[in-house]
Backbone as CSV, one residue per row, in Angstrom:
resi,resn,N_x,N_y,N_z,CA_x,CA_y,CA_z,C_x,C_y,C_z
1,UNK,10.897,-15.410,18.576,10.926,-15.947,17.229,12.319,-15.765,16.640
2,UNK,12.935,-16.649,16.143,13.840,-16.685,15.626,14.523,-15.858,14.329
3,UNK,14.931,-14.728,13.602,15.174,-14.176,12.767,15.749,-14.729,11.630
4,UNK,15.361,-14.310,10.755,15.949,-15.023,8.993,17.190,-14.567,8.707
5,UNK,18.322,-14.660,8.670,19.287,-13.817,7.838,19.773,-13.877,6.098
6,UNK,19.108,-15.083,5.785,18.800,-15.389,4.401,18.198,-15.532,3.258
7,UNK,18.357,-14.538,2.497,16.990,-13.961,1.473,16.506,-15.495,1.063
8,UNK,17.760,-16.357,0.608,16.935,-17.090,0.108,15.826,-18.147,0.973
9,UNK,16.029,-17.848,1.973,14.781,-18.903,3.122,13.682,-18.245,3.202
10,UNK,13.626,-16.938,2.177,11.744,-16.061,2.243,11.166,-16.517,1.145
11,UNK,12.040,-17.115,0.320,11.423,-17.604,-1.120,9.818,-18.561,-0.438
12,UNK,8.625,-17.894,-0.956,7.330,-18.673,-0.940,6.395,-17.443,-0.774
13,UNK,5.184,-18.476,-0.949,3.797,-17.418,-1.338,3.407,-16.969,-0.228
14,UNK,2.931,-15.490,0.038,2.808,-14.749,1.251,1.758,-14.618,1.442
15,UNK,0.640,-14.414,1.995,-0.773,-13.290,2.347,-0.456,-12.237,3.455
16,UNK,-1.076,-11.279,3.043,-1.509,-10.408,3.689,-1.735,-10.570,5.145
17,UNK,-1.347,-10.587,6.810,-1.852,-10.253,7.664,-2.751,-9.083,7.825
18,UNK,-4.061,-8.899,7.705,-4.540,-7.582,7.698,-4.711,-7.328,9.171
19,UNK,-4.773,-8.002,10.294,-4.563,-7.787,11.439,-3.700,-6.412,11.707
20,UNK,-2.459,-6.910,11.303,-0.983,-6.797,11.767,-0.967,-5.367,10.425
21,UNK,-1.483,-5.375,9.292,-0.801,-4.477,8.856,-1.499,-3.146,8.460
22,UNK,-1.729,-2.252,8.338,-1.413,-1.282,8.138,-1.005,-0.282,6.763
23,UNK,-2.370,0.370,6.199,-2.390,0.940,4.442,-2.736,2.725,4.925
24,UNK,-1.867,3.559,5.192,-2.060,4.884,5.148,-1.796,5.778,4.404
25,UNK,-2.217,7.026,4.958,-1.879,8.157,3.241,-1.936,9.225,4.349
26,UNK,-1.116,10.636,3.895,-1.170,11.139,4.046,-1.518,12.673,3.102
27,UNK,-2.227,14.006,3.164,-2.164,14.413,2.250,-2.433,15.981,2.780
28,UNK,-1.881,17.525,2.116,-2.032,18.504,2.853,-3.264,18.987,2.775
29,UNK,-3.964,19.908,3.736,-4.801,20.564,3.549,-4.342,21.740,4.153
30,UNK,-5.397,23.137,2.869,-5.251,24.490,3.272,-3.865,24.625,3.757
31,UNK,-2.909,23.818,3.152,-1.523,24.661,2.909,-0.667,24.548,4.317
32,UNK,-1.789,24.413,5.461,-0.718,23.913,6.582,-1.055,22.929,7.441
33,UNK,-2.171,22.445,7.220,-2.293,21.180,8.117,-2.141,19.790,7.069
34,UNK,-1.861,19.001,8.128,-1.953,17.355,7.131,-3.393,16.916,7.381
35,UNK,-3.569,15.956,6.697,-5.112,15.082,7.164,-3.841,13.490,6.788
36,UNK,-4.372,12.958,7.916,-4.166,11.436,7.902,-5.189,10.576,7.779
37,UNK,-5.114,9.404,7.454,-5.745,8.585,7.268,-5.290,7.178,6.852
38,UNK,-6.586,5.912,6.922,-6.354,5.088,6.207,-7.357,4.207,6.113
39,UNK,-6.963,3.223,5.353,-8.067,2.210,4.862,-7.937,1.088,5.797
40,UNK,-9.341,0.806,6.023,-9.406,-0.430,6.937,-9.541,-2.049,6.262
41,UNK,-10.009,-1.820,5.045,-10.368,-3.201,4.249,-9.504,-3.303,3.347
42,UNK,-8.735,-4.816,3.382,-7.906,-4.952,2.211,-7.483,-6.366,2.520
43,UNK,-7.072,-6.941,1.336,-6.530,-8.255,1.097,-5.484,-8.187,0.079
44,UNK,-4.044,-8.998,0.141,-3.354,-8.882,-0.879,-2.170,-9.974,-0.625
45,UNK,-1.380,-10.161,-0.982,-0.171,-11.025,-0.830,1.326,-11.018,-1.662
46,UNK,1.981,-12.005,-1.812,3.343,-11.553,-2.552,3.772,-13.280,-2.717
47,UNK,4.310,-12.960,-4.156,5.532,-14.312,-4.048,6.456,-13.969,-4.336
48,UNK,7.859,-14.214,-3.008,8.778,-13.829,-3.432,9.951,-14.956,-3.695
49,UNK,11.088,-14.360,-4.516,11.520,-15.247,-4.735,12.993,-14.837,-3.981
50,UNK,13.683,-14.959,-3.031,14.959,-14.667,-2.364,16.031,-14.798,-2.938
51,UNK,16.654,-15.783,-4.069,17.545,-15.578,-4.443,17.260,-14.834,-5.845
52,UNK,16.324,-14.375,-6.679,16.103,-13.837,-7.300,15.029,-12.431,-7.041
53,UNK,15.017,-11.757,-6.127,13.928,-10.601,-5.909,13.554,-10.180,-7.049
54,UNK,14.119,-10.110,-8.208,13.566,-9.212,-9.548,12.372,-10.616,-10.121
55,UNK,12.285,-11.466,-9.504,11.253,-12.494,-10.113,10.013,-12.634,-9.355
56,UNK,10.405,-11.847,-7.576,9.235,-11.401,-6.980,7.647,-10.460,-7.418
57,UNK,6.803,-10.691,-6.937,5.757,-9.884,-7.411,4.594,-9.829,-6.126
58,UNK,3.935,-8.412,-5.844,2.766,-8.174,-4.851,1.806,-7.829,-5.471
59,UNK,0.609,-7.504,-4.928,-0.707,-7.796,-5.547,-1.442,-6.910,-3.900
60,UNK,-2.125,-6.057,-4.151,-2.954,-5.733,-2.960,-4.453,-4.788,-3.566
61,UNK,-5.302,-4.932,-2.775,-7.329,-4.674,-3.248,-7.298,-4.284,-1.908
62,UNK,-8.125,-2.623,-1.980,-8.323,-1.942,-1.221,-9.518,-1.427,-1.411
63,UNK,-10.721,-1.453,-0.371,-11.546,-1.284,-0.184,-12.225,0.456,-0.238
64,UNK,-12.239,0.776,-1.402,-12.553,2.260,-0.914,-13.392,3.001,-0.468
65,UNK,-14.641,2.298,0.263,-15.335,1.997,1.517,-14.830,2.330,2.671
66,UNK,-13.739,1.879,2.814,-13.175,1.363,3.952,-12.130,2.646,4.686
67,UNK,-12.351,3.886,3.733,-11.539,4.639,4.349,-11.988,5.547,5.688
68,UNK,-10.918,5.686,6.416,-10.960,6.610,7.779,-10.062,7.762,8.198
69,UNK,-10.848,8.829,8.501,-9.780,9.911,8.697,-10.240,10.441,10.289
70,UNK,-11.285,9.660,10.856,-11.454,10.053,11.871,-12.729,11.284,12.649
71,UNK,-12.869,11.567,11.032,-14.149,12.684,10.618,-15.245,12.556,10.077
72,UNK,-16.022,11.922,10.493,-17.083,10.975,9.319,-17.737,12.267,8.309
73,UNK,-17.624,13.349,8.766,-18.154,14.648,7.306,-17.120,14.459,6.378
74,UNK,-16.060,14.461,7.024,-14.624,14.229,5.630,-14.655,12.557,5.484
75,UNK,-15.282,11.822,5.748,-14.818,10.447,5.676,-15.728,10.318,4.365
76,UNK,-17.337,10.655,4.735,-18.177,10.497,3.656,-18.033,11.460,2.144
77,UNK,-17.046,12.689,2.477,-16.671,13.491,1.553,-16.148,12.109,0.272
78,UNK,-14.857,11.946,1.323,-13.855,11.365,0.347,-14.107,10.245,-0.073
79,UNK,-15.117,9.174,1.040,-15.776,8.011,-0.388,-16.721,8.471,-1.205
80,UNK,-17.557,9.589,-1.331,-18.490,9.740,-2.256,-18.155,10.994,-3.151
81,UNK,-17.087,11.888,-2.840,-17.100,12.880,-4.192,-15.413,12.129,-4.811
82,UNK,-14.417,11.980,-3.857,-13.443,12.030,-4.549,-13.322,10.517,-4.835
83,UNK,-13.055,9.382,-4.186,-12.809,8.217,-4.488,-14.161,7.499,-5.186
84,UNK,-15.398,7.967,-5.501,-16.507,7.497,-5.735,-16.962,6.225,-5.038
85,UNK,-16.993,5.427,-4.270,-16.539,4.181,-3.622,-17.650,3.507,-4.454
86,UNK,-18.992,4.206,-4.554,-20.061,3.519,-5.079,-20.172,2.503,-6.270
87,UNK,-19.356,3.615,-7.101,-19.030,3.152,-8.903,-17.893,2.724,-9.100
88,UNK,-16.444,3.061,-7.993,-15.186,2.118,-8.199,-15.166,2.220,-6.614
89,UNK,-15.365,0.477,-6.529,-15.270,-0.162,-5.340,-13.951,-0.495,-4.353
90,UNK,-13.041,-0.505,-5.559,-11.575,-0.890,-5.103,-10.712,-0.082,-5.791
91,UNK,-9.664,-0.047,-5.083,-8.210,0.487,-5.182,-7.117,-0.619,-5.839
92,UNK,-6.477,-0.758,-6.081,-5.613,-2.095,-6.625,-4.195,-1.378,-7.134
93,UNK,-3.617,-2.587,-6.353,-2.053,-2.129,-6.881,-1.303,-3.803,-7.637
94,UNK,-0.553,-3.573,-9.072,-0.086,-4.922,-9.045,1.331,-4.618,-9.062
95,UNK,2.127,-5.613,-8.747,3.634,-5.154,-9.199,4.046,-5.569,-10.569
96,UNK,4.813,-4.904,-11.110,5.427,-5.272,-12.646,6.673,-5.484,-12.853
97,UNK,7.509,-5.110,-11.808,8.995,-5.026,-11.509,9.114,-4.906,-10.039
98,UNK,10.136,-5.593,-9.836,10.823,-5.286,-8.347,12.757,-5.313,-8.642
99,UNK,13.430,-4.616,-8.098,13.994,-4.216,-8.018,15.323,-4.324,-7.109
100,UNK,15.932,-4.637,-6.523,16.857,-4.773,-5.040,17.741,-3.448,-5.203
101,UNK,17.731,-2.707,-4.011,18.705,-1.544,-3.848,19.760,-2.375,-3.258
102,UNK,19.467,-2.334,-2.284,20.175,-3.454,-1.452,19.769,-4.231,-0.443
103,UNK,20.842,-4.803,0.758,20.421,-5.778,1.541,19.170,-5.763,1.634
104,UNK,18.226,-4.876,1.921,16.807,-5.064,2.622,16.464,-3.597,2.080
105,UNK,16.500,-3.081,1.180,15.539,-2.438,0.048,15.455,-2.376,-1.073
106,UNK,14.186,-2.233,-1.576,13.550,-3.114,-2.795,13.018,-1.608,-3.317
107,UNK,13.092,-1.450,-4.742,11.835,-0.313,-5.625,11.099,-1.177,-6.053
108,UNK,9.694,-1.493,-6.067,8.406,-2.077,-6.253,7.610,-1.277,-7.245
109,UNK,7.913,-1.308,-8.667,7.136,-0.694,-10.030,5.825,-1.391,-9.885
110,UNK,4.791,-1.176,-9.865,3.596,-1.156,-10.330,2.653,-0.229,-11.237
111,UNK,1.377,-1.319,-11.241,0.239,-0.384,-11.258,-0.597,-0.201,-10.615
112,UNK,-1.052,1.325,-10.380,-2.247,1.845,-9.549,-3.596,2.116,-10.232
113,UNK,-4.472,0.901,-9.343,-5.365,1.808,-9.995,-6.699,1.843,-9.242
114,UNK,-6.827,3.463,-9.539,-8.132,4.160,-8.558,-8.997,5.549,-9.551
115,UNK,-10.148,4.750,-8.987,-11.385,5.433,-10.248,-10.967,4.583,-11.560
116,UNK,-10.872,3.289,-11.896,-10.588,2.888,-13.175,-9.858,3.377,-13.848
117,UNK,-8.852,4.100,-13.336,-7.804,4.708,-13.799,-6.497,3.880,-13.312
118,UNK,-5.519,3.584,-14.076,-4.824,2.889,-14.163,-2.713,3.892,-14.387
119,UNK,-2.110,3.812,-13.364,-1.053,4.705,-13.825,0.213,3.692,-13.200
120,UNK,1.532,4.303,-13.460,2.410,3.810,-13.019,2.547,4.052,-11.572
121,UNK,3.384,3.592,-10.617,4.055,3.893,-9.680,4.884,2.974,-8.874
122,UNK,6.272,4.042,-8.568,7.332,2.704,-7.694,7.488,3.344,-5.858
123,UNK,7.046,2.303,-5.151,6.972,2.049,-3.968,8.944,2.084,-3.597
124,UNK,9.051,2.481,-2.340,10.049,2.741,-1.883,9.746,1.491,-0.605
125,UNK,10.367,0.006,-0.789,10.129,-1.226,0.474,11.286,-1.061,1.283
126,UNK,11.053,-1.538,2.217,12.465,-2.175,3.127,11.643,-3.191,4.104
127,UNK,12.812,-4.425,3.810,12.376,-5.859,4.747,12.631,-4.960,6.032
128,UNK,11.821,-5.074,6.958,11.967,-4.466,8.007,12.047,-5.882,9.396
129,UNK,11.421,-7.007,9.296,11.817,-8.389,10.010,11.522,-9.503,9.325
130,UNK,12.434,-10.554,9.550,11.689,-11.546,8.692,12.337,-13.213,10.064
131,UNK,10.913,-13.285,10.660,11.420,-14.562,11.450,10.634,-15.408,11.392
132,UNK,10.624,-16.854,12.160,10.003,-18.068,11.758,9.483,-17.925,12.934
133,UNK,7.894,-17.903,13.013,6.867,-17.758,14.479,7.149,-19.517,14.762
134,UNK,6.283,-19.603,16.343,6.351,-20.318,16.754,5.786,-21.901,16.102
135,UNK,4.548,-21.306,15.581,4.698,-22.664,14.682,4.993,-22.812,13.465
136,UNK,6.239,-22.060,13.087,6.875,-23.126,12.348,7.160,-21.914,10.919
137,UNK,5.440,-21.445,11.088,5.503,-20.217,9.608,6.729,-19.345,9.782
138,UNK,6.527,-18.700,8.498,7.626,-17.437,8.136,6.454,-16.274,8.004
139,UNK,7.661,-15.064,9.056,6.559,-14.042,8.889,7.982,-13.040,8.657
140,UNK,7.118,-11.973,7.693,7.648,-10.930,6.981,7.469,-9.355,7.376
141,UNK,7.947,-8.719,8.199,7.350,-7.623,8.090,8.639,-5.854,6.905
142,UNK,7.759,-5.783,6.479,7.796,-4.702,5.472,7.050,-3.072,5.769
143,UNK,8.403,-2.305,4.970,7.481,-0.937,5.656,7.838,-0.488,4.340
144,UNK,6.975,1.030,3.374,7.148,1.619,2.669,6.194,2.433,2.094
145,UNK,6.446,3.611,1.037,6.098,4.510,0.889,6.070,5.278,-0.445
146,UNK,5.148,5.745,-1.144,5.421,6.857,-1.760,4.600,7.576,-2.441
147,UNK,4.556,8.646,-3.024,3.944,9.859,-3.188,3.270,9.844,-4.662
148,UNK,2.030,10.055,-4.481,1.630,10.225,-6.011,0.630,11.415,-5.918
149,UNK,0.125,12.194,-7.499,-0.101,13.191,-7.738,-2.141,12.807,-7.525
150,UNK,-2.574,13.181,-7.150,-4.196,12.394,-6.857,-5.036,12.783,-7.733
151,UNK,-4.521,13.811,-8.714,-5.687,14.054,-9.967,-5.030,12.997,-11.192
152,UNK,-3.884,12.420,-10.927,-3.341,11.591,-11.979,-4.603,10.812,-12.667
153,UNK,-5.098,9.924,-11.054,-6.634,9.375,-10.833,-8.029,9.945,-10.975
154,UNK,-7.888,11.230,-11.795,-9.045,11.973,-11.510,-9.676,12.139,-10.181
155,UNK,-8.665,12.032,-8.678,-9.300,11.636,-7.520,-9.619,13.423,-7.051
156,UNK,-10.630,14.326,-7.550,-10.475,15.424,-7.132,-12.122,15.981,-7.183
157,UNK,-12.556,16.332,-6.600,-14.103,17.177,-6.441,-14.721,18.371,-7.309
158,UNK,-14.011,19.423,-6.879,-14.476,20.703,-7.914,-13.294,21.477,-7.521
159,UNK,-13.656,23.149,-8.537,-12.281,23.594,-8.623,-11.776,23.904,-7.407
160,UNK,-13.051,23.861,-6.386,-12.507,24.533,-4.576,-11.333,23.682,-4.218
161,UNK,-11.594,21.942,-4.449,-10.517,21.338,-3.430,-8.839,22.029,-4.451
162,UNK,-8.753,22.259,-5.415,-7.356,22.080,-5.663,-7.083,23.259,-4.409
163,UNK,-7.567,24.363,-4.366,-7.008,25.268,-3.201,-7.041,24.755,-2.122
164,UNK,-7.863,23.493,-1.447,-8.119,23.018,-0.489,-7.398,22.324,0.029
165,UNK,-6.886,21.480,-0.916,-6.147,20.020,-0.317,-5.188,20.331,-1.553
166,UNK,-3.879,19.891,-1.100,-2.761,19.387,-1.894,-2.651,18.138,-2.899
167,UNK,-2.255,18.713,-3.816,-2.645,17.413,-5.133,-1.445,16.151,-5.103
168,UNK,-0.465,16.552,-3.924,0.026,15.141,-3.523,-0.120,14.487,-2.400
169,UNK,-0.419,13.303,-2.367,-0.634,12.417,-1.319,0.767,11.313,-1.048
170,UNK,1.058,11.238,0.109,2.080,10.210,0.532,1.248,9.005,1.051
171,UNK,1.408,7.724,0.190,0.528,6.701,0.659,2.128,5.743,1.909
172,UNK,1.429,5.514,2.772,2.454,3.977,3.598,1.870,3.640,4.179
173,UNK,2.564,2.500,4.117,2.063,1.171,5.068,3.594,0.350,5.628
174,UNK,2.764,-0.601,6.313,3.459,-1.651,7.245,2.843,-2.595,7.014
175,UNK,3.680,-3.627,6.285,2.748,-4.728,6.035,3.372,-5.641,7.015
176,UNK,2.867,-7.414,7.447,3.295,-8.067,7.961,2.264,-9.656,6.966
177,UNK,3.492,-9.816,6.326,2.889,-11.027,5.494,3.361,-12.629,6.115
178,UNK,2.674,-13.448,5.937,2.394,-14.867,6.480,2.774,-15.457,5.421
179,UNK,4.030,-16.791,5.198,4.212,-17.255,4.100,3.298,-18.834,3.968
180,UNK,2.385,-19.152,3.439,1.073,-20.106,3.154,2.386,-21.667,3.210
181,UNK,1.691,-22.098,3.759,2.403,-24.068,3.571,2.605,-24.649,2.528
């Protein structure tokens, strides 16, 4: 596949490959181990605009169902005490600002919101490929990251987990977006 070298040839509306991409978190427990994980269900997309990135905007719905850590005792923990999945079904991020650091990184201001709770946060992007597949589409791939406090969200159980688990979580992903005809 041929590679893009020109922001402005990404300008158009994206979706989500959920195939191809990839929504994880990481977060400590008991002070020395990590727990990984991630969500398997999600849909979202982007329009960007290449010669203007600050006019770009993403949009992604996350299934909080859909999470996996590989432990189904901790899997069912965390959709039913901390993320409630029952009573807030989704996760949602919108963007409100984007940003250009440079060539191929972006700060991505949004909002988060989990448990109907609604807060700020800026994503750390970098275009990581951007080439024209064989037929013809533009495909995007993107990697990034960043850290938020998980009671911000009220995302917390009883007073045991604060000793339990670490009250910050590092969310990333790898996205690989498809630009629509």
């Amino acid at each position: 596949m041929p590679t893009i070298t020109e922001l402005s040839e990404l300008t158009g509306d994206y979706v989500f490959d959920t195939a191809h991409t990839r929504i994880r978190f990481v977060a400590r427990h008991t002070m020395s181990t990590r727990v990984r994980g991630e969500f398997g269900e999600f849909e979202g997309g982007a329009v960007l605009d290449g010669d203007r990135p600050e006019r770009s905007s993403a949009r992604l719905t996350i299934s909080a169902a859909s999470i996996l850590t590989r432990n189904q005792q901790r899997d069912d923990l965390l959709r039913d005490k901390f993320l409630d999945a029952d009573h807030h079904p989704a996760l949602t991020f919108t963007s409100v600002h984007v940003r250009q650091v440079d060539g191929t990184r972006y700060k991505v201001a949004g909002e988060l919101t989990i448990r109907d709770v609604t807060a700020p946060v800026t994503l750390d992007v970098a275009l990581a490929d951007a080439a024209t597949a064989p037929d013809g589409g533009v495909r995007l791939g993107f990697t990034g990251s960043t850290t938020i406090d998980r009671r911000t969200w009220g995302v917390n159980w009883n007073s045991m987990t604060t000793l339990m688990v670490g009250p910050k979580v590092t969310l990333e992903f790898d996205v690989t977006a498809v630009r629509r005809s």
